[in-house]
Backbone as a printed PyTorch tensor [residue, N CA C, xyz], in Angstrom:
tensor([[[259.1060,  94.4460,  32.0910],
         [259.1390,  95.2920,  30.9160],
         [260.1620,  96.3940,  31.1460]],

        [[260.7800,  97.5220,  30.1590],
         [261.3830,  97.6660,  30.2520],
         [261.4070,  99.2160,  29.0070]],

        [[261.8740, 100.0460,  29.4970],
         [261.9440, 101.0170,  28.3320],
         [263.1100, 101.1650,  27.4430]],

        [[263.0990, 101.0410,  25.9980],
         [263.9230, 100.6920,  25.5170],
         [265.3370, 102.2100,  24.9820]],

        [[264.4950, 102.9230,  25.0250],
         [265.8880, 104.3510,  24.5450],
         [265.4860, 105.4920,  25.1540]],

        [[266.1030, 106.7310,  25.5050],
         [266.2760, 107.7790,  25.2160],
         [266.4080, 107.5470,  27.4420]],

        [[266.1630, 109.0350,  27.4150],
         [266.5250, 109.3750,  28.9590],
         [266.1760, 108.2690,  30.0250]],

        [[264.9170, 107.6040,  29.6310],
         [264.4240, 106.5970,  30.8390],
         [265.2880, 104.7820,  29.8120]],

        [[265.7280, 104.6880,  29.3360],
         [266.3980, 103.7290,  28.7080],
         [267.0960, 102.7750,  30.1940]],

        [[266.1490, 101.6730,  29.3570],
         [266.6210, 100.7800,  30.3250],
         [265.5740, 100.6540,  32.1670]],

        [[265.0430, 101.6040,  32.0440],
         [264.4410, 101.8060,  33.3890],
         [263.3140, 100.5810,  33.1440]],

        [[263.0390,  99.7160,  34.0780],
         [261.9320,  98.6200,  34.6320],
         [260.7720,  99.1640,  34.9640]],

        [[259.4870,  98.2270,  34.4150],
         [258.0990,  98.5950,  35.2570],
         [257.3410,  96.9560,  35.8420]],

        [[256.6430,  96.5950,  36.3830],
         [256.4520,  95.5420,  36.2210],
         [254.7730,  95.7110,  36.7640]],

        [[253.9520,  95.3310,  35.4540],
         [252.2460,  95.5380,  35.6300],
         [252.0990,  94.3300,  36.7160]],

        [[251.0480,  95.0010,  37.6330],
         [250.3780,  93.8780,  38.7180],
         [250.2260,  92.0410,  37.8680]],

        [[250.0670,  91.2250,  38.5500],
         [250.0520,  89.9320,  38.0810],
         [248.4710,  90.1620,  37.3280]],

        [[247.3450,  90.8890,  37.7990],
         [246.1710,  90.9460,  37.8490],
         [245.8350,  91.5210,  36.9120]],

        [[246.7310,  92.2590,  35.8230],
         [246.5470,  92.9140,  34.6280],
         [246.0650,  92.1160,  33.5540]],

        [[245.1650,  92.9820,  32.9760],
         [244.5630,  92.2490,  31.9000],
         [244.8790,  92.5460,  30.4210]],

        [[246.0580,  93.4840,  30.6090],
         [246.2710,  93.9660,  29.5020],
         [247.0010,  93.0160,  28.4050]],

        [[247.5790,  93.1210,  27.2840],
         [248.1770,  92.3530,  26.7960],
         [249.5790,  93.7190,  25.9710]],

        [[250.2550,  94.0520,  27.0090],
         [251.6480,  94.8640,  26.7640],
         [252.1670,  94.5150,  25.2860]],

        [[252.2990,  95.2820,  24.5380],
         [253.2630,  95.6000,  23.6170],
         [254.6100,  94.8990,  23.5840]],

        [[255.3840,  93.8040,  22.8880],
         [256.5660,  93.2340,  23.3070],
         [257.7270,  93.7980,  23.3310]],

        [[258.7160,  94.3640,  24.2490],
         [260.0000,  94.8500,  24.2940],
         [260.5190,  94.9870,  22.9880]],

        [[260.3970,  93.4540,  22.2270],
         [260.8670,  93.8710,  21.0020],
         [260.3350,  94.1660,  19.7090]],

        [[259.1270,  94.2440,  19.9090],
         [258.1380,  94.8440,  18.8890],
         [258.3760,  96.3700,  19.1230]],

        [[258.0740,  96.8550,  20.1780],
         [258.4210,  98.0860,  20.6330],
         [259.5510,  98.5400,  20.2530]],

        [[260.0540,  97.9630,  20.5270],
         [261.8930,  98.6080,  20.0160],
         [261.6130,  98.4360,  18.1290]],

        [[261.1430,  97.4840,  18.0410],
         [261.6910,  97.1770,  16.0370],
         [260.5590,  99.1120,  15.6240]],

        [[259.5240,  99.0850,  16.4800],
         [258.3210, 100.0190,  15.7380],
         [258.9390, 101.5780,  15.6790]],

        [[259.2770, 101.3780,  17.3010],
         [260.6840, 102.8460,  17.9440],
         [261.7330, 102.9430,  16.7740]],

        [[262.4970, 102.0490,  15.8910],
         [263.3230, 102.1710,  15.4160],
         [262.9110, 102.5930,  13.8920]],

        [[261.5240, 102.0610,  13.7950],
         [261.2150, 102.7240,  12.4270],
         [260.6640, 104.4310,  12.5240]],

        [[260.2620, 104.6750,  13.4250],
         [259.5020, 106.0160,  13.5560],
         [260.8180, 106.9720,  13.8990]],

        [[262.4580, 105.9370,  15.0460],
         [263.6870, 107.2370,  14.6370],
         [263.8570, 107.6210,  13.5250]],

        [[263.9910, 107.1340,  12.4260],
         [264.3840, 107.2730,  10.9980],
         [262.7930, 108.5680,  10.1340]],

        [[262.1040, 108.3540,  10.7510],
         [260.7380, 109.1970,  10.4730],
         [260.4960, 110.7830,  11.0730]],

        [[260.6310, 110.6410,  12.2320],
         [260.1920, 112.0150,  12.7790],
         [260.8140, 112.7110,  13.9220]],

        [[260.9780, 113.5590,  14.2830],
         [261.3210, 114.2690,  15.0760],
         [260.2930, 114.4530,  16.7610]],

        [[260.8440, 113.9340,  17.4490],
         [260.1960, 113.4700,  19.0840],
         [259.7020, 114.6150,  19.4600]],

        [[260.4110, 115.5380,  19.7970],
         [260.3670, 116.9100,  20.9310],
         [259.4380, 117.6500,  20.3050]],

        [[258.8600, 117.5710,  19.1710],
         [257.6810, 118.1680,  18.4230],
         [256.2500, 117.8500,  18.3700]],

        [[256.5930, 116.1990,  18.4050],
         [255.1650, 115.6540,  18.5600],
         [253.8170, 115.9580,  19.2810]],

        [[252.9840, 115.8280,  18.7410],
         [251.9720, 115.6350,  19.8060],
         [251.8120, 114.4440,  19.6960]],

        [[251.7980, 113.3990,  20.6360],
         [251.0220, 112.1210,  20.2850],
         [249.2980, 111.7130,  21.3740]],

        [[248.5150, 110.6550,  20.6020],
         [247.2300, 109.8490,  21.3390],
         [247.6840, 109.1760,  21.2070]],

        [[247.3550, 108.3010,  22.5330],
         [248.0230, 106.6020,  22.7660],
         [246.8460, 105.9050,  23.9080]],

        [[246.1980, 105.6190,  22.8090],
         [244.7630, 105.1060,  22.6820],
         [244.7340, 103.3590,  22.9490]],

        [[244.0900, 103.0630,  24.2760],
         [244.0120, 102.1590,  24.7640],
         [245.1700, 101.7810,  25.3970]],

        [[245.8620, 102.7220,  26.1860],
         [246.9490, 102.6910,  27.2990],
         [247.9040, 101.5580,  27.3220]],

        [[247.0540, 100.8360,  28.3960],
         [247.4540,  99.5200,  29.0290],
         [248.2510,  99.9360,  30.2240]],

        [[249.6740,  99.5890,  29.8310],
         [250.5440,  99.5600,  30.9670],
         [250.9760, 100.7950,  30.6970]],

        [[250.8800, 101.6380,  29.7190],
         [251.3750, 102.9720,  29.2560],
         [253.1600, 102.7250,  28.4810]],

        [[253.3150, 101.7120,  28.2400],
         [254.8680, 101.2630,  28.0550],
         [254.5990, 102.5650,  26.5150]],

        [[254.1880, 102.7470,  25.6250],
         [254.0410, 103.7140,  24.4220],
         [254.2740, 105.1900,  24.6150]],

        [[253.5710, 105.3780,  26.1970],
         [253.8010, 106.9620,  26.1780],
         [255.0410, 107.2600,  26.6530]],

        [[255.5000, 105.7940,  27.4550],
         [256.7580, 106.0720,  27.9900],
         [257.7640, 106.2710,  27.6580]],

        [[257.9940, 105.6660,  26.2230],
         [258.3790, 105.0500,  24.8960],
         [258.3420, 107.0310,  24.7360]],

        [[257.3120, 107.3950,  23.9660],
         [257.8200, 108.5540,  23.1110],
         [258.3120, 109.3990,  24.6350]],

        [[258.1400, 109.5510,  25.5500],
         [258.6180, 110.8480,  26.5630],
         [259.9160, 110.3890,  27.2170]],

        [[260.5470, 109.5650,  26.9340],
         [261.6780, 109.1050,  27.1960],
         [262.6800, 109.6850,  25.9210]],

        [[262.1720, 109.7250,  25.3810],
         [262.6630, 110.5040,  23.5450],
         [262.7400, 111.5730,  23.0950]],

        [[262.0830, 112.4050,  24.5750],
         [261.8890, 113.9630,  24.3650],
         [260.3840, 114.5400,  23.9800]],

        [[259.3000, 113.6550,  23.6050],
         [258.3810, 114.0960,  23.2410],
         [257.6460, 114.5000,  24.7270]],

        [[257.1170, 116.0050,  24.6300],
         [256.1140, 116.5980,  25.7550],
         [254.7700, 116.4000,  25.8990]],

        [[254.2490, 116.0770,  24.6840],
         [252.7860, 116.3350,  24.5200],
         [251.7660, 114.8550,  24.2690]],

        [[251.6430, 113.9340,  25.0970],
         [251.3580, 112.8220,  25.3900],
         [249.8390, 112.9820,  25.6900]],

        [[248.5360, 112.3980,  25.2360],
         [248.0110, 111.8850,  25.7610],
         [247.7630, 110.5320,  25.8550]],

        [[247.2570, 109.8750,  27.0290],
         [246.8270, 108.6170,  27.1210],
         [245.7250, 108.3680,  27.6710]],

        [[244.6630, 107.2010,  26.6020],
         [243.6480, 107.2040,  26.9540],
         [243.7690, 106.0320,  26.9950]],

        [[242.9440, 105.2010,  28.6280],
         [242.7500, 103.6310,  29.2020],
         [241.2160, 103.7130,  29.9030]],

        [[240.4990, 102.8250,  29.8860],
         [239.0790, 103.1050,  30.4020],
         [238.8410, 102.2850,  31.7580]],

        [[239.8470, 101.0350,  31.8300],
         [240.1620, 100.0970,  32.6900],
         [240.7700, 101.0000,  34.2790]],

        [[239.9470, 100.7510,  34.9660],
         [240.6290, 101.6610,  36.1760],
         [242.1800, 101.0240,  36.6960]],

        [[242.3660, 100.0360,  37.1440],
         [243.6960,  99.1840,  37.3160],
         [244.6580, 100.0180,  36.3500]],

        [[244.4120,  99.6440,  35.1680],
         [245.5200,  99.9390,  34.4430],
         [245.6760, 101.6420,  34.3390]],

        [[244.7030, 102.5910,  34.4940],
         [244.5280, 103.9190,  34.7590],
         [245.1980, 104.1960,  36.0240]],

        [[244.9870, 103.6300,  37.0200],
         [246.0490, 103.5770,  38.4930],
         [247.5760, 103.1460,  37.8130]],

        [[247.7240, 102.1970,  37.6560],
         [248.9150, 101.5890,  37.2470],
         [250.0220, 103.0610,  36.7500]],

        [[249.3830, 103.6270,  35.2150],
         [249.9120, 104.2620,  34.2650],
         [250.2720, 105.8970,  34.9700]],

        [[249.2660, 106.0290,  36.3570],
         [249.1440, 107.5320,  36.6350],
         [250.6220, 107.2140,  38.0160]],

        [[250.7290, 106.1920,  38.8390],
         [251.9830, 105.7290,  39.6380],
         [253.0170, 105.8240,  38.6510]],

        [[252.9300, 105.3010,  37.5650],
         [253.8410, 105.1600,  37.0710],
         [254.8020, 106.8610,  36.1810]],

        [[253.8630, 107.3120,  35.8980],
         [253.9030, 108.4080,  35.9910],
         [254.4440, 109.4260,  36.6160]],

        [[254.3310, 108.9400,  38.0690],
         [255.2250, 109.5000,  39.1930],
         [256.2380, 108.9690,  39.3220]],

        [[256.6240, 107.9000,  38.9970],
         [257.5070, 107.4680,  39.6730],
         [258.3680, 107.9560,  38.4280]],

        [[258.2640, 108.0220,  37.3590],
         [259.2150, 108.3170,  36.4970],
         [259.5700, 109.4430,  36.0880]],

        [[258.8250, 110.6750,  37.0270],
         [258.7630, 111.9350,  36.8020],
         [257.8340, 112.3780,  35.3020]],

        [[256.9030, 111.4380,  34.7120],
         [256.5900, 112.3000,  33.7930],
         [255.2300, 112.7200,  33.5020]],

        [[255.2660, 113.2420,  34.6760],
         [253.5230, 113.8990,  35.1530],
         [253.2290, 115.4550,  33.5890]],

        [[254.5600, 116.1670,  33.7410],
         [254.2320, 116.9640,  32.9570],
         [254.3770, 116.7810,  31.3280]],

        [[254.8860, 115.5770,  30.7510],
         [254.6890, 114.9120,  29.5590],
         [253.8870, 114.0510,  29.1010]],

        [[253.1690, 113.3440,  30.1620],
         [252.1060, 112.8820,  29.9670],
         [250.6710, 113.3080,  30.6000]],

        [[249.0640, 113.3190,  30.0200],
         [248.3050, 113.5160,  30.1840],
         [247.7710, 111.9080,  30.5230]],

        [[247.1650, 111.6420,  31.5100],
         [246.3540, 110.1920,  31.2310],
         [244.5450, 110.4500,  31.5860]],

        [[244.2830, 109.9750,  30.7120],
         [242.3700, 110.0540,  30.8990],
         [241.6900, 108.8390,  31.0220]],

        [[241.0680, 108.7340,  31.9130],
         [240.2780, 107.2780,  32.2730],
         [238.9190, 107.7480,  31.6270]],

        [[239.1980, 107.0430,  30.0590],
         [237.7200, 107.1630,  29.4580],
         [237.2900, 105.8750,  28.3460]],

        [[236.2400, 105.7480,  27.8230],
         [236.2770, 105.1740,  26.9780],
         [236.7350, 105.7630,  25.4270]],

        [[237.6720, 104.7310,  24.6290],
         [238.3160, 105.2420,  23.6680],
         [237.2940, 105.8800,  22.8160]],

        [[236.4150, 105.0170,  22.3100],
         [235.3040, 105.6140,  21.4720],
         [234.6730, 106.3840,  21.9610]],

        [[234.2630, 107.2000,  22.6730],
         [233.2850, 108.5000,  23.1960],
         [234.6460, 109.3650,  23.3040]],

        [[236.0780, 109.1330,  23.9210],
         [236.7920, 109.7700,  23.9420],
         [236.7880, 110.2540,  22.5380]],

        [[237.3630, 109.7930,  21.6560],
         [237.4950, 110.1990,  20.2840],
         [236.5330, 111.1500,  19.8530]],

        [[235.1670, 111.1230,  20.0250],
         [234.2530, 111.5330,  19.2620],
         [234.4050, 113.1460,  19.8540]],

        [[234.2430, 112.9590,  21.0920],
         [234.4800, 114.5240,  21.8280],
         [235.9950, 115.3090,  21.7170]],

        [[237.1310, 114.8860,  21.3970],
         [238.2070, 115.5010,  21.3640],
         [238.1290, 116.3240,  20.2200]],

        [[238.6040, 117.5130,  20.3810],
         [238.7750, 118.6400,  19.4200],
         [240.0150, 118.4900,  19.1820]],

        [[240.7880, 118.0020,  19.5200],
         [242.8520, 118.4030,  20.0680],
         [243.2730, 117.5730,  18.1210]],

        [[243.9540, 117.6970,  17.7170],
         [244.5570, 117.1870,  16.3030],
         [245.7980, 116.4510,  16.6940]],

        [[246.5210, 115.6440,  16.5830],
         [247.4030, 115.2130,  16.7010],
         [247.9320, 115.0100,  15.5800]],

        [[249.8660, 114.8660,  15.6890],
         [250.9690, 114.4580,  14.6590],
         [250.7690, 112.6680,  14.7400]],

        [[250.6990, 112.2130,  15.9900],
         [250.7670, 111.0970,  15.5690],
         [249.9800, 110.2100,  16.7710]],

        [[248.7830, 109.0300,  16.3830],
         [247.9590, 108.2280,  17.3060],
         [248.6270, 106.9340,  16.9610]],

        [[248.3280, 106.5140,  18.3660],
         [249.0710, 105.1080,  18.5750],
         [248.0620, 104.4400,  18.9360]],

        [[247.2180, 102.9060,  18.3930],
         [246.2930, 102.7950,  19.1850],
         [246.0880, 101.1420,  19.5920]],

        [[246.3930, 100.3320,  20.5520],
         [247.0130,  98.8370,  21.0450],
         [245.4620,  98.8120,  21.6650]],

        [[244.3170,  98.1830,  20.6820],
         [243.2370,  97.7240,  21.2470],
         [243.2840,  96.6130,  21.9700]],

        [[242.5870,  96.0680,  22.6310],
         [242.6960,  94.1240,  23.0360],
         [242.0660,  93.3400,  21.2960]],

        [[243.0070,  92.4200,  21.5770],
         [242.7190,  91.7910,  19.9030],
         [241.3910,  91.2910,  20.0490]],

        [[240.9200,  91.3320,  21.1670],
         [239.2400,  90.2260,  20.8970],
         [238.2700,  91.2250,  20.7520]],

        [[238.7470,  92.2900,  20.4870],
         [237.4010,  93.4620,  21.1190],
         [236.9600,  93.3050,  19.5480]],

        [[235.2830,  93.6410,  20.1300],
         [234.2360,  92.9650,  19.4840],
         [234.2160,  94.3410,  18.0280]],

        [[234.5520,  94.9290,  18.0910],
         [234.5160,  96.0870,  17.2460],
         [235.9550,  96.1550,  16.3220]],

        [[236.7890,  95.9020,  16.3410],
         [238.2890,  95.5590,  16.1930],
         [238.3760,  96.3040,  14.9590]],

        [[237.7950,  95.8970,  13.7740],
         [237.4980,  96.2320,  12.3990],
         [237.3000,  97.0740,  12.1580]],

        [[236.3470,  98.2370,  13.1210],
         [236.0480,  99.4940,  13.0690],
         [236.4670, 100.5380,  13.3170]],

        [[237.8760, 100.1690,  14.0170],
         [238.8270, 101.4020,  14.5340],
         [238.8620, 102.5030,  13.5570]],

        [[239.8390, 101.8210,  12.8090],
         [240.1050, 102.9480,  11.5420],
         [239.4520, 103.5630,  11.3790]],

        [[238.2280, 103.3550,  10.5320],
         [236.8470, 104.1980,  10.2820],
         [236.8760, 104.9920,  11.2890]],

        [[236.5430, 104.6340,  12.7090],
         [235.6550, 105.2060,  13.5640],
         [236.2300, 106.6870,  14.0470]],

        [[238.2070, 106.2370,  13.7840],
         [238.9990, 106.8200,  13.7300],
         [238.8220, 107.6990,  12.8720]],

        [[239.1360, 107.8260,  11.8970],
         [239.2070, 109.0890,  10.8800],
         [237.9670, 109.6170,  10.6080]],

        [[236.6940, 109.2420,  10.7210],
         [235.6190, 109.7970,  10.8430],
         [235.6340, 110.9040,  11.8620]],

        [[236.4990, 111.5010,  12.8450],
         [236.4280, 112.1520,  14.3330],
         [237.4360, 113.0140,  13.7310]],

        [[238.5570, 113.0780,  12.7550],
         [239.4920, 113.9940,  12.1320],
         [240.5750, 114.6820,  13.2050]],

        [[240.8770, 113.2070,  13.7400],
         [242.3590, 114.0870,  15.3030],
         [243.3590, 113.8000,  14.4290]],

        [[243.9100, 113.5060,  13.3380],
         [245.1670, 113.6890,  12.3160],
         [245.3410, 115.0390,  12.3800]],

        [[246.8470, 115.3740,  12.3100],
         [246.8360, 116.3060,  11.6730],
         [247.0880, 115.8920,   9.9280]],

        [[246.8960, 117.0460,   9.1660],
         [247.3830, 116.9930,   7.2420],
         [248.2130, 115.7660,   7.4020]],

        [[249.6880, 115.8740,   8.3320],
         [250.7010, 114.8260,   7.7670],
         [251.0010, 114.0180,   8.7670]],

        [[249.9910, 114.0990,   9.4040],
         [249.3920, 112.9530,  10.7320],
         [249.7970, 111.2970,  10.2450]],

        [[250.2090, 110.6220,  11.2070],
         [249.9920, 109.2970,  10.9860],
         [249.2210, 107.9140,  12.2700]],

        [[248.5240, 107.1140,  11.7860],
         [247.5880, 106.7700,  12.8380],
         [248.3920, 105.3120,  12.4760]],

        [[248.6500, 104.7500,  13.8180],
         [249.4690, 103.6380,  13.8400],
         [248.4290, 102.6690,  15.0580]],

        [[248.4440, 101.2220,  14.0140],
         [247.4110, 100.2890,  14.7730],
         [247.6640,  98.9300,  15.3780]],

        [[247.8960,  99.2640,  16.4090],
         [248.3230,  97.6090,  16.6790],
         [247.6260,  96.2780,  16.4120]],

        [[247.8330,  95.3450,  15.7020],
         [246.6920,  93.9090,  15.6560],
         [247.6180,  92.9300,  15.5230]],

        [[246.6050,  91.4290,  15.3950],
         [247.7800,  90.2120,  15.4090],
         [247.8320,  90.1850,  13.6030]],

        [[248.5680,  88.9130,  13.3310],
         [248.8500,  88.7890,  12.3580],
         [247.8480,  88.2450,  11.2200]],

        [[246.5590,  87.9450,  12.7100],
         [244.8230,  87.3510,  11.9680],
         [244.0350,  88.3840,  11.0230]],

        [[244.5220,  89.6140,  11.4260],
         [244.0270,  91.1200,  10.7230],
         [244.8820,  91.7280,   9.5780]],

        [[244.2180,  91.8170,   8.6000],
         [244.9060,  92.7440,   7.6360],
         [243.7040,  94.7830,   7.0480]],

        [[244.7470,  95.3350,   7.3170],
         [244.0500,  96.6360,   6.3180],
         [244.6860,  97.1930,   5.3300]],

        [[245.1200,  96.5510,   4.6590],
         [245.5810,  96.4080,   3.4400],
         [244.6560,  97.3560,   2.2970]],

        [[243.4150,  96.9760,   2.7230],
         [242.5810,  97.3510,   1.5800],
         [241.5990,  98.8070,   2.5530]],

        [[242.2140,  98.9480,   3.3910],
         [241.4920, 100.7040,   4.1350],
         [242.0720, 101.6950,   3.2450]],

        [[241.1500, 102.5250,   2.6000],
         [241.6620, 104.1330,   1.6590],
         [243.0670, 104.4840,   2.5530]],

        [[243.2810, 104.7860,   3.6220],
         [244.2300, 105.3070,   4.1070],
         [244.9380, 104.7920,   4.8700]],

        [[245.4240, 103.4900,   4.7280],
         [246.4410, 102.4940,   4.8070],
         [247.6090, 102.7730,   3.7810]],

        [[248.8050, 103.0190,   4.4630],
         [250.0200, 103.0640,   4.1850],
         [250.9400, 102.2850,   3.7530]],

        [[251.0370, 101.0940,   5.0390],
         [251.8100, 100.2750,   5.3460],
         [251.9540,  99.5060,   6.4630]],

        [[252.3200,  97.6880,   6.5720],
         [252.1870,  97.1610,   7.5440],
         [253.5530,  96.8710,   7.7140]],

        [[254.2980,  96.9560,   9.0880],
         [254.9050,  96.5450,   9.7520],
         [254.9770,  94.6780,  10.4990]],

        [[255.7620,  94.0910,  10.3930],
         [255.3740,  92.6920,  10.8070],
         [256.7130,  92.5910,  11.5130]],

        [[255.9460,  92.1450,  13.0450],
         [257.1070,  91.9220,  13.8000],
         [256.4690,  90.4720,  14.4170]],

        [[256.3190,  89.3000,  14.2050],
         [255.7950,  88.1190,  14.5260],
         [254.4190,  88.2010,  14.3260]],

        [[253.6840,  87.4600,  15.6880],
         [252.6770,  87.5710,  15.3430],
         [251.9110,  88.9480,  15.3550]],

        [[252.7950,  90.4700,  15.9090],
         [252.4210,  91.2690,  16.1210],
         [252.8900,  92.2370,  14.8130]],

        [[251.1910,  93.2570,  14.7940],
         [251.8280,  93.9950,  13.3750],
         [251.3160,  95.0030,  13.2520]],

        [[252.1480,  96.1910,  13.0110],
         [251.6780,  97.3790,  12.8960],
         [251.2480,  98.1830,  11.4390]],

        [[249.7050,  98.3640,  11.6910],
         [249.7230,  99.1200,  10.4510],
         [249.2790, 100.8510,  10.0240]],

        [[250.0400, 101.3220,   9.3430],
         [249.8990, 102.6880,   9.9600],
         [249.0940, 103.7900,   8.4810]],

        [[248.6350, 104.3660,   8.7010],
         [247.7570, 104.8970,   7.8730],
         [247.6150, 106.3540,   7.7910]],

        [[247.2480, 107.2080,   6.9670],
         [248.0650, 108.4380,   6.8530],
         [246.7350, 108.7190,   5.6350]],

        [[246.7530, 110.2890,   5.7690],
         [245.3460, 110.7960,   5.2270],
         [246.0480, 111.6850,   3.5900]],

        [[247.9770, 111.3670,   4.0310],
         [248.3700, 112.1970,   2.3570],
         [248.0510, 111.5580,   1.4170]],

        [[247.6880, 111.9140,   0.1700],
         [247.5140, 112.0960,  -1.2040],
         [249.3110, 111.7070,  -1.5570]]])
């Protein structure tokens, strides 16, 4: 894998063989990166990047200038993985990483964020309930946007605060936003 722009551009990671994650694709990543340059301004953000993995997302916005990163993974491996990696790329002070579960995480965070990123595993038994469970906990900010990773088997098309889906194969982002 591989980070696709800004200061760490181009820099390599490579998750243990033993990972269970299912990484974000180089070029999904890049097509999603290229819609959010045209959108917002990096060095301002706060972002949640909810359900970690390999952390390739936080690396993604702090490679771009963004400071204010958290990442939440509940999986210890991949919590080791993301906190090395971390070091090795110098970005201990742009990223936060928390080994928790996403859902109890959520419920207890007070913090608001500009923008949540959130790459569940597609089989998880709850899958459907993100959103909800999500905006029920109110970490948007007003012009917040909550961006969801799923396969192409899922649609939220029909969630109140569904925006818009992104389709990059079988992978697709749909991102949802609380403006009027």
């Amino acid at each position: 894998m591989r980070i696709i722009s800004g200061t760490l551009k181009g820099r390599r990671f490579s998750p243990p063989k033993s990972f269970s994650a299912r990484p974000t694709t180089d070029i999904a990543r890049e097509s999603l990166f290229n819609v959010l340059n045209n959108r917002i301004d990096f060095e301002d953000l706060s972002v949640l990047d909810l359900f970690g993995g390999t952390g390739s997302i936080s690396y993604e916005f702090a490679s771009r200038g963004c400071s204010n990163i958290t990442t939440v993974e509940l999986n210890y491996k991949h919590f080791s993985f993301i906190k090395s990696m971390l070091k090795e790329f110098e970005l201990s002070d742009a990223i936060k990483v928390i080994k928790a579960d996403v859902f109890k995480y959520i419920q207890k965070d007070s913090m608001t964020y500009d923008l949540v990123f959130a790459d569940p595993p597609f089989d998880l038994k709850n899958f459907d309930e993100i959103p909800d469970r999500f905006f029920e906990n109110k970490l948007l900010k007003d012009d917040g946007v909550f961006i969801l990773e799923h396969s192409d088997k899922k649609s939220f098309e029909d969630h109140p605060y569904f925006t818009e889906v992104k389709k990059y194969g079988k992978v697709h982002f749909s991102f949802f936003s609380v403006k009027e």
